[in-house]
C-alpha positions in Angstrom: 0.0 0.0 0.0 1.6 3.8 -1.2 1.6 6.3 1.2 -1.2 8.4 0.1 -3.6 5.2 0.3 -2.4 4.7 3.7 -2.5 8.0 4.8 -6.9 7.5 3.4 -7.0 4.5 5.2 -5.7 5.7 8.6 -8.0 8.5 8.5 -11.1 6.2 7.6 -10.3 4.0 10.4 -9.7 7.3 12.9 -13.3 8.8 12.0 -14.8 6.0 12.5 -13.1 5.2 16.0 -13.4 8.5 16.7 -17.4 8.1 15.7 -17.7 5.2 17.7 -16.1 6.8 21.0 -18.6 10.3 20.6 -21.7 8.1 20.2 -20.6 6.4 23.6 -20.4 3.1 25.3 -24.2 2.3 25.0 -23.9 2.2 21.2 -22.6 -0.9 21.6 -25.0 -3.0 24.1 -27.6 -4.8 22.4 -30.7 -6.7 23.8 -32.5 -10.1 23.3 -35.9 -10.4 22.0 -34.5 -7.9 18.9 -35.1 -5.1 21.4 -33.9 -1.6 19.4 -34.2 1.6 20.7 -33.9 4.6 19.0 -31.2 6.6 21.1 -29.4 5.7 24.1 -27.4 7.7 26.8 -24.7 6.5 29.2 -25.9 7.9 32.4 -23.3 9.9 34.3 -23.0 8.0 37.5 -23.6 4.3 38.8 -21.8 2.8 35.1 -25.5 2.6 33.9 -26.8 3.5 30.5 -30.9 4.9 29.3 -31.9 3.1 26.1 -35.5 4.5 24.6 -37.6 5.3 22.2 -40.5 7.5 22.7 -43.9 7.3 20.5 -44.9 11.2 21.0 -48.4 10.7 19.1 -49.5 8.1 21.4 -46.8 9.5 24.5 -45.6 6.1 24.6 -42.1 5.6 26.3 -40.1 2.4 25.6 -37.1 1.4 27.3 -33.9 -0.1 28.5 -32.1 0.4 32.0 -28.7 -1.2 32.0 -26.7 -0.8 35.4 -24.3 -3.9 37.4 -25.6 -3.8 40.6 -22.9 -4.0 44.0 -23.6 -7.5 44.4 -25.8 -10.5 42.3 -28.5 -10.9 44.7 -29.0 -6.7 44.6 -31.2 -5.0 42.6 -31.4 -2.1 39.9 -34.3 0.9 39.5 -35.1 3.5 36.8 -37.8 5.5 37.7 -39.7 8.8 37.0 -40.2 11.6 39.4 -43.4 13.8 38.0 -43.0 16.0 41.4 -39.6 16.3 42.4 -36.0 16.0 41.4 -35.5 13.3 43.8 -36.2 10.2 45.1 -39.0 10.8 47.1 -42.1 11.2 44.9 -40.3 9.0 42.2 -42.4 6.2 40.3 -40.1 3.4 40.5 -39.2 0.1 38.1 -37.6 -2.3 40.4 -35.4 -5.2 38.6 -34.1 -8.5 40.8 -33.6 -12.1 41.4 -37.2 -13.1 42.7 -37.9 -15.7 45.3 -38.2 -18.8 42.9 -34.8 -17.1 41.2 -35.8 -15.9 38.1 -35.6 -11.9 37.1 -38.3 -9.8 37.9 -39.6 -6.1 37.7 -41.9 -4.4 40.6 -43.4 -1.3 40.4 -43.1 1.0 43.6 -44.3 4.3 44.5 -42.0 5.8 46.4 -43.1 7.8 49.3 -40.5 7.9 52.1 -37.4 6.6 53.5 -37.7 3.8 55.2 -39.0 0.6 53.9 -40.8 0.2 50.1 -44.0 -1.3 49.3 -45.0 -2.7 46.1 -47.7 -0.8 44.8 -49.5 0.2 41.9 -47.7 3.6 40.2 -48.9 6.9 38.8 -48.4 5.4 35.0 -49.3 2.8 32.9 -46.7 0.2 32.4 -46.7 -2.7 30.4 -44.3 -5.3 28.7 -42.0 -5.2 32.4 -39.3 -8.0 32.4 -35.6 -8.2 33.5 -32.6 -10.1 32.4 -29.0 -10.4 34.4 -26.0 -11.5 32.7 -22.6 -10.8 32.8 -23.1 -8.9 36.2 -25.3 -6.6 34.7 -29.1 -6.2 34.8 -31.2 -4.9 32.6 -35.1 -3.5 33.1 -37.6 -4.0 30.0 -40.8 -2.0 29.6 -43.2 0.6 28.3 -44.6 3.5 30.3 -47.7 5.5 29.1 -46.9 9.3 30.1 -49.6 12.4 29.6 -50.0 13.7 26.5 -47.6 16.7 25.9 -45.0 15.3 28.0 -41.4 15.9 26.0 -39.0 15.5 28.9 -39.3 14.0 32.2 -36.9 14.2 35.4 -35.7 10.6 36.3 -34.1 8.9 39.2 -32.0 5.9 39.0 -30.5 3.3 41.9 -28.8 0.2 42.9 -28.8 -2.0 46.2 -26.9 -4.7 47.3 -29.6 -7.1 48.8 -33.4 -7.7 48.6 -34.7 -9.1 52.0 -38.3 -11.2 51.7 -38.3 -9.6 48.4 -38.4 -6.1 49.3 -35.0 -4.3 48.1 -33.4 -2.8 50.7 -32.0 0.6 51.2 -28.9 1.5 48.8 -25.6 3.5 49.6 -25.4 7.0 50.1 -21.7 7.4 48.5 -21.8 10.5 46.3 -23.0 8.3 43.2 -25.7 7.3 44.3 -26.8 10.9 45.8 -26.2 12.4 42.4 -27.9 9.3 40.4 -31.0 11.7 39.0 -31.5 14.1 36.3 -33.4 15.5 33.4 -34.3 13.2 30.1 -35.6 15.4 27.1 -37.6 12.7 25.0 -37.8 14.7 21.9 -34.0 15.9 21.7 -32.4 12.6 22.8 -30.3 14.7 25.5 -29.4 13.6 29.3 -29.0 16.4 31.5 -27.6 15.8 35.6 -29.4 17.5 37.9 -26.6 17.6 40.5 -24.6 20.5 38.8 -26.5 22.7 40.9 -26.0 21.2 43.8 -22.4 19.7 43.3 -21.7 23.6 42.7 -23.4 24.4 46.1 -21.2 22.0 48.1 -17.9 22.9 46.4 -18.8 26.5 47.8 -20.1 25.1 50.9 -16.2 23.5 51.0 -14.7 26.4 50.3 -16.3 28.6 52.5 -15.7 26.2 55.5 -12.1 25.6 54.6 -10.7 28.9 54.1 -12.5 30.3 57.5 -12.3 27.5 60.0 -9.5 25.7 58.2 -7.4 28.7 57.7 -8.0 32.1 58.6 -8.9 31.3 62.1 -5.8 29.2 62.8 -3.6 32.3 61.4 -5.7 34.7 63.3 -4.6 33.0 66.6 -0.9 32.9 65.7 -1.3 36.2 65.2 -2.3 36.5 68.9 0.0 33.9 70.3 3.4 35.6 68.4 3.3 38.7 67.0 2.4 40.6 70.9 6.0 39.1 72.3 7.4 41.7 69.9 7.1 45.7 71.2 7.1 46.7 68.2 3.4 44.9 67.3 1.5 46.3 70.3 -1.2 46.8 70.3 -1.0 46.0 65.8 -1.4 42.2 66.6 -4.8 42.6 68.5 -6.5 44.2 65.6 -5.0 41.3 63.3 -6.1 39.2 65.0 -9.7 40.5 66.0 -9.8 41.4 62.1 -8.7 37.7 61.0 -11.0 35.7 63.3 -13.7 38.0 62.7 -13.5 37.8 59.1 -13.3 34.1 59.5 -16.1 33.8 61.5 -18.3 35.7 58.9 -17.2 33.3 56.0 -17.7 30.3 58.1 -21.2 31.0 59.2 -21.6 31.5 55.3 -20.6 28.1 55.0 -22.7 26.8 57.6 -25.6 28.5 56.1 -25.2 26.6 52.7 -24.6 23.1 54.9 -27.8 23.9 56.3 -29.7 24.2 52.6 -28.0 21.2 51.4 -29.1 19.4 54.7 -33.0 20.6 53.8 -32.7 19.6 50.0 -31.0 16.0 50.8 -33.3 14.6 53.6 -32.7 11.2 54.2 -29.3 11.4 53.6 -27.5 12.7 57.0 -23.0 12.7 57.7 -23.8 12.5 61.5 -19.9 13.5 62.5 -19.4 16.1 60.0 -22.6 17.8 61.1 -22.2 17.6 64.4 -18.9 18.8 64.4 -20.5 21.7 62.4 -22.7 22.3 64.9 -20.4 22.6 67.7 -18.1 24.7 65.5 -20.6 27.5 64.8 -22.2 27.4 68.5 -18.2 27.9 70.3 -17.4 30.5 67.5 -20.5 32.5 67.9 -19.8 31.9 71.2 -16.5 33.5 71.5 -17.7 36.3 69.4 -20.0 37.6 71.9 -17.5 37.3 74.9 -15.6 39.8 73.0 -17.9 42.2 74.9 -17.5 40.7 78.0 -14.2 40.8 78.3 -12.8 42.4 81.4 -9.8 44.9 81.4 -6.2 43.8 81.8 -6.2 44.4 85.5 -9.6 42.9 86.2 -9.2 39.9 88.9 -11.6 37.8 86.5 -9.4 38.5 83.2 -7.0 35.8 84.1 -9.7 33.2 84.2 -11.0 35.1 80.7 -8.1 34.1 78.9 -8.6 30.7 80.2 -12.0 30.7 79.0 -10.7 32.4 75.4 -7.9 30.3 74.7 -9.6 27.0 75.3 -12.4 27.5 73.2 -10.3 29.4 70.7 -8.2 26.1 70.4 -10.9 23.5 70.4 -12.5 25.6 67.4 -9.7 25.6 65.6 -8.9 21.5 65.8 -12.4 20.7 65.5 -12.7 23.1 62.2 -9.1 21.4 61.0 -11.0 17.9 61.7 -14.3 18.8 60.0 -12.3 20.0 57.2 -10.8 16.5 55.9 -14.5 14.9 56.5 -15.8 17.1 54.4 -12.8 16.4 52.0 -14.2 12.7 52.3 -17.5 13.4 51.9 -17.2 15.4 48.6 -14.8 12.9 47.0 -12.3 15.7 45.7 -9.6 14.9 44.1 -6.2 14.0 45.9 -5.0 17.2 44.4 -6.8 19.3 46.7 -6.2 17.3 49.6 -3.2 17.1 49.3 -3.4 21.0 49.1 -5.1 21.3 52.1 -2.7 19.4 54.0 0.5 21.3 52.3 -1.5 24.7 53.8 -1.5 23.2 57.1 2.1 22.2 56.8 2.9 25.5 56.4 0.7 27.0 59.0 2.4 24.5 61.5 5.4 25.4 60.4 5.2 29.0 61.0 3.7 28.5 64.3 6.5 26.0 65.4 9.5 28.5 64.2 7.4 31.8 66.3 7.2 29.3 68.8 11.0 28.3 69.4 11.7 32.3 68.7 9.5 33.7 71.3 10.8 31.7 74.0 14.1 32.9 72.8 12.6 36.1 73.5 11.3 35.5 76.7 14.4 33.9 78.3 16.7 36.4 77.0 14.4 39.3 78.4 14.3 37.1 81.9 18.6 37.1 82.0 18.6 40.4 81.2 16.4 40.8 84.3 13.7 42.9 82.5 10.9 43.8 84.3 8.9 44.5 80.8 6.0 41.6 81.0 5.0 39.9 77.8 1.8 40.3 76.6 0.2 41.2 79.6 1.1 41.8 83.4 -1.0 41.8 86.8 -1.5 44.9 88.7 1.4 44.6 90.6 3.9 44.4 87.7 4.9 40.2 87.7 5.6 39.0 84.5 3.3 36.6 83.5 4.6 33.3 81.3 4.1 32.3 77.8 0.4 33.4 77.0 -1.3 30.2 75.4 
């Protein structure tokens, strides 16, 4: 073969591979029974696919679920929400192993959160049947939607076990949170519902990280260092104020959003990294309004203030550090921006650790020197205090 003919052939065979990768994995699955479907869509999470073909004269859906489900004796669903974008509310096709072993489909309407029913649903089915092979299962059948209908929002799931033949409740790992999303019957086009909220909980991360996981542990070493030096006073107070107060203001931005995502995802509850949320805000609003009650320098309660201010101070900043990498779990973020995360830290530690070593250089050499000049702080009577925590 001559160059130019190879150079034709190369380029055949590249369009067509390149064809073949654009049109998707689900291109390629085929059904028994000389099942065809006029499009197909590989869904974007749970490594399932949407084969249909919709009859818009007589609003006729016909379809094709394909999704492996965790384990054999699991079970797979594709269903329609008319009301809602997520599960609850959703009209459900249920596929697995029935008690006598062979593949089945149940309808289920689902209203809660706790255990399903089979029940009758809110369309027309007909044709239902299910097929598992090759660790995949596959739901069958023809819904009857109301007239005008051209796209429809729809939910699908997997579980790992069916108990008395009811399927029992799924994972709640981010793929199966974000399985749902918009089908336009007449354009052929899958659309994820979770952008919006994917977007809301990278700001939600954001928010929490840079005020509880950052700016409030630099706003404390400005506190803890910077006043050993004379030449700060009283510079490091306002940094610090400015810092923590700062902090606190983004941080109750990001518990505000943690609280919408918590009202649109009931059901689905991260005990520890809420908690730990809670107790966050409630000690840093806390701290914020003993600002006002916090006695002069010579008041006899001010020593047991600074007790008080640096123990809570502390405790927010380790339990924000904490809530920090469970919410880095919980999002599934790359190791990028963990890694990140923990480099920041590093760095933060690092600081603190070198201020650390220097201001007890400080202190000592002040102490030989026999200076009378207290740091930070002194009591009434002039005794120099020790290292302020």
């Amino acid at each position: 073969m001559d160059a130019p003919r190879f150079q034709l052939a190369f380029l055949v065979i590249f369009a067509v591979a390149s064809s073949a990768a654009a049109a998707g994995a689900c291109s390629s699955v085929t059904f028994s029974s000389n099942r065809v479907y006029a499009a197909c869509s590989d869904l974007p999470h749970l490594s399932s696919s949407l084969h249909w073909s919709f009859d818009a004269t007589a609003a006729t859906l016909s379809l094709a679920f394909v999704a492996p489900p965790p384990k054999p004796e699991g079970w797979v669903a594709w269903a329609i929400n008319p009301t809602a974008d997520g599960m609850i509310g959703s009209q459900a096709l249920i596929a697995f192993h029935q008690p006598n072993g062979s593949m089945g489909v149940r309808t289920y309407n689902i209203t809660g959160y706790g255990s399903i029913a089979e029940g009758a649903i809110d369309f027309q089915t007909s044709d239902l049947a299910a097929e598992y092979s090759g660790g995949v299962m596959r739901v069958f059948g023809k819904v009857k939607l109301p007239a005008g209908t051209t796209a429809v929002k729809q939910v699908w799931q997997v579980g790992s076990s069916v108990a008395d033949g009811v399927p029992q409740q799924h994972a709640i790992a981010q793929e199966n949170i974000q399985s749902k999303g918009k089908l336009d019957l007449i354009k052929g086009a899958v659309s994820g519902s979770e952008a919006s909220s994917s977007r809301n909980k990278n700001v939600h991360g954001v928010l929490n990280a840079v005020s509880w996981g950052i700016l409030l542990p630099i706003g404390a070493i400005f506190s803890r260092y910077l006043k050993t030096f004379e030449s700060a006073d009283p510079t490091w107070f306002y940094l610090h104020v400015t810092c923590q107060i700062i902090g606190y203001g983004v941080g109750v931005g990001g518990w505000a959003t943690g609280l919408s995502l918590g009202s649109k995802s009931k059901g689905i509850e991260y005990t520890t990294h809420r908690s730990i949320g809670m107790a966050l805000f409630s000690l840093a609003t806390l701290q914020v309004f003993a600002l006002f009650l916090r006695p002069n320098k010579d008041h006899k309660y001010r020593f047991y203030w600074n007790i008080y201010h640096h123990l809570v101070g502390y405790t927010v900043i380790i339990l924000g550090i904490i809530n920090v990498f469970q919410g880095l779990d919980i999002l599934g973020v790359d190791h990028k921006w963990r890694a990140g995360y923990i480099i920041a830290i590093c760095i933060l530690g690092g600081i603190a650790l070198f201020l650390e070593v220097a201001t007890w250089i400080v202190v000592l050499k002040r102490k030989s020197d026999g200076s009378t000049r207290p740091y930070g702080e002194s009591t009434s009577n002039g005794v120099q205090k020790p290292l302020s925590v």
